[in-house]
C-alpha positions as CSV (number, residue, x, y, z in Angstrom):
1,X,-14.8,10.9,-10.2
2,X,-13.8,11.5,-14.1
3,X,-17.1,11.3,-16.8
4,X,-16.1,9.2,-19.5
5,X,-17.9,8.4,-23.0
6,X,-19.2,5.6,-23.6
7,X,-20.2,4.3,-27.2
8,X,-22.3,1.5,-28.6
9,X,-25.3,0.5,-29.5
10,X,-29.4,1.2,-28.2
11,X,-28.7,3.0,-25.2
12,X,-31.4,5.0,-25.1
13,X,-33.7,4.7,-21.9
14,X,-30.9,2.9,-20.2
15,X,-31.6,2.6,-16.7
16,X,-28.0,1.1,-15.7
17,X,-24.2,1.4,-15.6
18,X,-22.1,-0.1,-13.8
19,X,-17.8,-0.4,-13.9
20,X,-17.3,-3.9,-12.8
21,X,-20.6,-4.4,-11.0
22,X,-19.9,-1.3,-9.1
23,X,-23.2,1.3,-10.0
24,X,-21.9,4.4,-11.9
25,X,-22.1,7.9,-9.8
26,X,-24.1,9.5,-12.3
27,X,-24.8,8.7,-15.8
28,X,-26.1,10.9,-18.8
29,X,-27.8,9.7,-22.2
30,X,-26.3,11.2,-25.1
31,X,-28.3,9.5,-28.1
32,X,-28.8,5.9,-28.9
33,X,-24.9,4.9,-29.2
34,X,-23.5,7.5,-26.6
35,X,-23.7,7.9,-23.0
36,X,-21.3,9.6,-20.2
37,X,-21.1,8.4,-17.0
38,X,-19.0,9.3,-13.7
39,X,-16.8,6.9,-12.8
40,X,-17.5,5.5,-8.6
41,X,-15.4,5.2,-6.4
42,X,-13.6,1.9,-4.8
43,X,-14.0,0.9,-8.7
44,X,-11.8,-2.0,-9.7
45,X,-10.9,-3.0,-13.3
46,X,-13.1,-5.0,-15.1
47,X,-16.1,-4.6,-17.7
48,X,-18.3,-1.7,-18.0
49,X,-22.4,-3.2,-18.2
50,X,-24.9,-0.9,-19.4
51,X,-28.9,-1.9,-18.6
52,X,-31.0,-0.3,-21.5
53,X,-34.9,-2.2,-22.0
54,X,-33.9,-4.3,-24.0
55,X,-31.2,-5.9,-21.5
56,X,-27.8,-5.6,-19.9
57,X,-24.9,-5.5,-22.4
58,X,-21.0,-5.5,-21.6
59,X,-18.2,-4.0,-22.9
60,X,-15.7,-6.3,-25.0
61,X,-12.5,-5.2,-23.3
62,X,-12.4,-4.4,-19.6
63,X,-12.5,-0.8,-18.4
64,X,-8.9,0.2,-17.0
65,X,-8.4,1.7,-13.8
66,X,-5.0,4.1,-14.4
67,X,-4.2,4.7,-10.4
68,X,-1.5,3.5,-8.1
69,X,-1.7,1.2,-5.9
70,X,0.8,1.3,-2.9
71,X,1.8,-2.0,-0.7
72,X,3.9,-1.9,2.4
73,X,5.4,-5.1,4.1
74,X,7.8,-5.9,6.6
75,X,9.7,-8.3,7.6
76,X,11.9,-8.5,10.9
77,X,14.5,-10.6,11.7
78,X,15.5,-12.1,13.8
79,X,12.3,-12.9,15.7
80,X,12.7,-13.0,18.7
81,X,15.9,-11.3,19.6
82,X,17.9,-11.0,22.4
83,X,19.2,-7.4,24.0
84,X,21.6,-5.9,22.5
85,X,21.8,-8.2,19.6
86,X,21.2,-6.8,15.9
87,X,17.9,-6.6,14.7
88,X,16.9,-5.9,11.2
89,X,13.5,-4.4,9.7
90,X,13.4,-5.1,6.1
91,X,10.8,-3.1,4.8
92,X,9.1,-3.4,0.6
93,X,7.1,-1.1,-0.8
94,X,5.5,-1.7,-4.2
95,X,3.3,-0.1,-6.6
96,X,0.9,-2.9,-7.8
97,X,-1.2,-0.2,-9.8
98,X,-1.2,0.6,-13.5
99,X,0.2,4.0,-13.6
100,X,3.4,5.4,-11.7
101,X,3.3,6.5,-8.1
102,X,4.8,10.0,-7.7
103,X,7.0,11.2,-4.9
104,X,6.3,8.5,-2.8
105,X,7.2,9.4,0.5
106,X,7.5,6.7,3.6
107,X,7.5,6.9,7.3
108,X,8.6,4.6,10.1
109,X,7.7,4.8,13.7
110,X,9.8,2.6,15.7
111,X,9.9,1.6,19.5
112,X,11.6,4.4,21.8
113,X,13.7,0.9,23.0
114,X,15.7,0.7,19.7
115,X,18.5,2.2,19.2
116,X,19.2,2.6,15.2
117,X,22.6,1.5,14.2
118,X,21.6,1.6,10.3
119,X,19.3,2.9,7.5
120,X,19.6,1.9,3.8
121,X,16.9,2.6,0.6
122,X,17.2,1.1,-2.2
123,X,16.7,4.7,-3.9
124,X,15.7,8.0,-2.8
125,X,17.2,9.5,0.9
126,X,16.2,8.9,4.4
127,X,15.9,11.1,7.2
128,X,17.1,9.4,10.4
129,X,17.8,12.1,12.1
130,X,14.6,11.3,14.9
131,X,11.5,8.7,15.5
132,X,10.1,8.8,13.0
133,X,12.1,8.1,10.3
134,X,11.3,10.1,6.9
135,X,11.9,8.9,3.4
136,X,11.8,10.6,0.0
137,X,11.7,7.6,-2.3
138,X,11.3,9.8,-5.9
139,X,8.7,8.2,-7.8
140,X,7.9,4.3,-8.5
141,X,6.8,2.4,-11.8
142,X,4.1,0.7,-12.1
143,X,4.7,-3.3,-10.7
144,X,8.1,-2.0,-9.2
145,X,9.0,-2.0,-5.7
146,X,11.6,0.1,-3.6
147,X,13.8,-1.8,0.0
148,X,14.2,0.4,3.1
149,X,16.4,-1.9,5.6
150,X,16.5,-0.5,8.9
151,X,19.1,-2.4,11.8
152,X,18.9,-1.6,15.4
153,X,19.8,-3.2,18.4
154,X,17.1,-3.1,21.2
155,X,17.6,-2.4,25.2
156,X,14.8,-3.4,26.6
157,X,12.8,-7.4,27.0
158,X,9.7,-7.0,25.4
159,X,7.0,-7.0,22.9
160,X,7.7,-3.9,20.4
161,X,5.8,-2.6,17.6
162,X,6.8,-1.0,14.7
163,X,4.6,1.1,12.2
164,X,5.7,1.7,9.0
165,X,3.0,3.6,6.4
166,X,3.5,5.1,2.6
167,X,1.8,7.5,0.5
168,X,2.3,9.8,-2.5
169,X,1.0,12.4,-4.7
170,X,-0.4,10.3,-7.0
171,X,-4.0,8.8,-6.3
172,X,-4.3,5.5,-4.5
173,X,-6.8,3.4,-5.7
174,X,-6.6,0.9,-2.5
175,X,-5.1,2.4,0.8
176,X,-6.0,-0.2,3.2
177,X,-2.3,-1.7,2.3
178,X,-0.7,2.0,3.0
179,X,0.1,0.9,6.4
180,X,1.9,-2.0,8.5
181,X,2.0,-2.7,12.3
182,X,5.0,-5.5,13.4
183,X,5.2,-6.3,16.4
184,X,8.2,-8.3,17.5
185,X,9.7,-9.8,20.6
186,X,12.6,-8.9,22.7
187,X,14.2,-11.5,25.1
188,X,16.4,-11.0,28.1
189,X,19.9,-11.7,28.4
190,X,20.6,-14.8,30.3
191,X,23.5,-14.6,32.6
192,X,25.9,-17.2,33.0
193,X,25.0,-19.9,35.8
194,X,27.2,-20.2,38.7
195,X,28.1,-24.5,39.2
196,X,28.1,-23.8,42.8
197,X,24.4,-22.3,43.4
198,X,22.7,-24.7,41.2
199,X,21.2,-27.6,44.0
């Protein structure tokens, strides 16, 4: 959505720009070394191509996408577990974008058969005070990641799911990794076996 300049040379009666292949929203021809052009969305970094007559040239340094970009993954462990054994969600999110995620803020919705014995972050606070689970993480660098490890111990022999998702105030420039389903199984207790009923 931001119109940028772009400069160089014979651009008049272009009838083309495109930021990484992806077609500009709008573009508007200045003179013959200066165009503007809205910038599309679901843009990825990469070169800027502009199609005048006399053909398609591209830039010399790739065009920069300054967003976040907020991952969320989870691992559980063990897998399976038994009742009433500990059970630990160790959850990662990281900001693979170029520019600083601001107040990120997390959420984890776990299975009404877990009972939480523990909640850690690696910064920011959590709210555990209910399902879900809130956290305020503060902001996150870019390429740096924050740990939420959540332990609980189930009571029920089952498959369980847990959804854990992430946001901020910053924009995301790819929110199809914003969210994480894990689903996990729960085994029964075995009792012991009595010598004398076994045949």
């Amino acid at each position: 959505g931001a119109r940028i300049t772009i400069t160089g040379t014979s651009f008049t009666n272009a009838t083309a720009v495109a930021f990484n292949g992806t077609p500009a929203a709008s573009f508007i021809i200045t003179n013959n070394t200066t165009l503007s052009a809205v910038v599309p969305n679901g843009v990825t970094t990469g070169p800027i191509t502009v199609t005048p007559p006399g053909g398609t040239g591209q830039s010399a340094t790739d065009f920069t996408l300054d967003t976040t970009d907020l991952a969320i993954s989870v691992s559980d462990a063990p897998d399976p577990v038994f009742i009433g054994s500990n059970f630990v969600y160790t959850i990662t999110i990281t900001n693979l974008g170029a520019t600083a995620a601001l107040n990120v803020r997390f959420t984890n919705i776990f299975a009404p058969s877990l009972v939480l014995k523990s909640a850690a972050t690696s910064q920011g606070a959590l709210n555990t005070n209910a399902n879900p689970i809130f956290g305020s993480l503060g902001d996150l660098n870019s390429q740096s990641a924050a740990t939420v490890t959540l332990a609980f111990k189930p009571t029920a022999a089952g498959f369980i799911t847990n959804i854990a998702f992430v946001g901020s105030d910053s924009f995301d420039g790819n929110i199809a990794n914003n969210i994480v389903f894990t689903v996990s199984t729960v085994w029964p207790v075995v009792g012991p076996i009595d010598a004398e009923t076994v045949v």
